[in-house]
N, C-alpha and C positions, 0 to 999 in steps of 0.2 A: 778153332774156327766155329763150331757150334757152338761154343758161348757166345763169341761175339756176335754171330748172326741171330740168337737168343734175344740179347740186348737191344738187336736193332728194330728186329720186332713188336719188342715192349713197346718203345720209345713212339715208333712210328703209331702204335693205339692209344698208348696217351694221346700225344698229337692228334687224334682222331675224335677222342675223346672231349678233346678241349674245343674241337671248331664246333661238334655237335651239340654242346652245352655254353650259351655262349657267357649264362648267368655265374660262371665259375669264375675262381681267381687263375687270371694264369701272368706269371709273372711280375707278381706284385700290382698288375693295371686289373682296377675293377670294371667289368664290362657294362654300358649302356641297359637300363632295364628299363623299357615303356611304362607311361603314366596309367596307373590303374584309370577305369572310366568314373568309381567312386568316387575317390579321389578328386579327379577332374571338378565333376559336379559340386565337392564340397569345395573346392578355390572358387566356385565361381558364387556359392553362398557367402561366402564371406566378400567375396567382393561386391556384390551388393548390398552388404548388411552395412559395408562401410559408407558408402553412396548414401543412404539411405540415414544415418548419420548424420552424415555433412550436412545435409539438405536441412534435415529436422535443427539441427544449430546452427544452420545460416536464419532460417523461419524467427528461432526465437531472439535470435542477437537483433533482427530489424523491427518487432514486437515490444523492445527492454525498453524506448522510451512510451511507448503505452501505456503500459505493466508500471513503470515509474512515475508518470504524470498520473494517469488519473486515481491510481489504487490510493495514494499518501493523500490527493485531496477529498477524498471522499469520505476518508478516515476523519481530518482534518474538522471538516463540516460536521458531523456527525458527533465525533466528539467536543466539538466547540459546545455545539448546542445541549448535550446531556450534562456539561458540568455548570451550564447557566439553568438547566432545567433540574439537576440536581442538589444545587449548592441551595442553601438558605441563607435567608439575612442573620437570623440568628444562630447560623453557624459562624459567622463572622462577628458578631456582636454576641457583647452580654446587655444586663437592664439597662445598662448605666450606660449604653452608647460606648462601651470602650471597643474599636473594632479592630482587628487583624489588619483593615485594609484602610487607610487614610483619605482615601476620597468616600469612601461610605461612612467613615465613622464622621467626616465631616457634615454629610448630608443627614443623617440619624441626629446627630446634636443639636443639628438647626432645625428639626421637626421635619426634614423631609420626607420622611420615613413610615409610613403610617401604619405599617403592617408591616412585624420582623419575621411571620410565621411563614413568608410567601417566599419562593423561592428570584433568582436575580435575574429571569428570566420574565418573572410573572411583574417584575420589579420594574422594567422596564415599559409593561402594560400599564401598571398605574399611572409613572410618570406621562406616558402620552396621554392615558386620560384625565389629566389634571391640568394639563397642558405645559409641563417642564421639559419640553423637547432639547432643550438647550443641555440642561442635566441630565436627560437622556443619552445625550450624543457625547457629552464628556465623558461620564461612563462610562462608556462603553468603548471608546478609545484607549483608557487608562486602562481598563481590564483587559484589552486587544494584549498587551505584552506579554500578561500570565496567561493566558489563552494561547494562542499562535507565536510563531516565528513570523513576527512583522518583516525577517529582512527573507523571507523566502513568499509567504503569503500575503493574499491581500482581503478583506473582508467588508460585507458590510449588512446594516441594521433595517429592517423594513418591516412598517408593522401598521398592518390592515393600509398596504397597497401605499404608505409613505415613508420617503427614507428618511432613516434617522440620523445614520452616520454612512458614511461610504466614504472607500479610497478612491484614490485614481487609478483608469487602466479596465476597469469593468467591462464598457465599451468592445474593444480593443480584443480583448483575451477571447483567444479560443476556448480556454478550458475553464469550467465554472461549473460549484457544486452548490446545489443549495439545499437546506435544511430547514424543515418548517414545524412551527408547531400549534397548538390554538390554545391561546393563552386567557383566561378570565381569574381574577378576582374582587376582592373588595377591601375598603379598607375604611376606619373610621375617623370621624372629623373632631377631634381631641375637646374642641372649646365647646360645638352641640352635642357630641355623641351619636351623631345621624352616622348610621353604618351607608354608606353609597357602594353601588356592584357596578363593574367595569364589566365590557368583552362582551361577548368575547371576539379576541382580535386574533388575524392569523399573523404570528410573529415567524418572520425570516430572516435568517443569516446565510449571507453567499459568501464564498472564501473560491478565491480564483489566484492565479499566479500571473 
């Protein structure tokens, strides 16, 4: 009898033991443990860190036609004009008029040419001072290919405040870069030798979509 009333003692302080602990195991069921306050605070940084996310890549998805139209034509513009302001005739020509490009080597053969030293930009200054607008404006159409993406851009030529060449749509277009530069030289008249100076003229190129 005193063992068993032993036993029943134990058991009955376990039992005691377990309601006054409630973070113990008792019977395989883990007990409910409240949310630290730490804790708390830190689900609630994170849930705003993601809010805050969202928002910042909603911002830039409605910004990406922006970011897309005007960054590529500006570039566009920009580099049109440095490889007309950087290129030479006689980077494309030798003495003999043989030229990389068939519409300059055409206009070089036929004496159009009066000056290889000048770059194709400055090139286009002479023609309008000589009054060859016409070969001005072809020109500059056929070099549009190597230049630009004729089927995305559109461009055009104006020099000391007259166009030379232009597409269609200028008008129209919201978006339009232009690129300018001030162009002078000179060149000489082969059968006098009279050197004549041109410019200086402000030469622009617009490239719009």
């Amino acid at each position: 009898m005193r063992r068993i009333k032993r036993n029943l003692i134990t058991k009955i302080s376990n039992i005691e033991q377990n309601e006054l602990h409630p973070c113990t195991k008792r019977q395989g069921i883990r007990s409910f443990r409240p949310i630290n306050k730490k804790a708390y605070f830190f689900l609630l940084d994170g849930i705003f860190a993601v809010v805050i996310l969202v928002i910042g890549f909603m911002m830039i998805s409605s910004n990406r036609v922006f970011v897309y139209d005007e960054v590529p034509l500006a570039l566009v513009a920009e580099n049109t004009m440095d490889l007309l302001s950087t290129v030479k005739i006689n980077d494309l020509c030798d003495n003999a008029c043989e030229c990389s490009h068939e519409l300059i080597e055409t206009y070089c053969k036929s004496g159009r040419i009066l000056n290889k030293e000048q770059s194709l930009i400055d090139y286009f200054g002479e023609l309008y001072d000589t009054g060859k607008v016409t070969e001005a404006d072809t020109l500059f159409s056929v070099l549009l290919d190597d230049l630009i993406r004729t089927d995305l851009f559109n461009a055009e030529l104006v020099i000391d405040g007259n166009t030379i060449y232009t597409d269609n749509g200028k008008i129209s277009s919201p978006n339009l870069i232009s690129s300018k530069k001030i162009g002078f030289g000179f060149y000489e008249n082969r059968e006098t030798g009279v050197v004549s100076y041109w410019g200086p003229y402000i030469i622009e190129v617009n490239i719009w979509q």
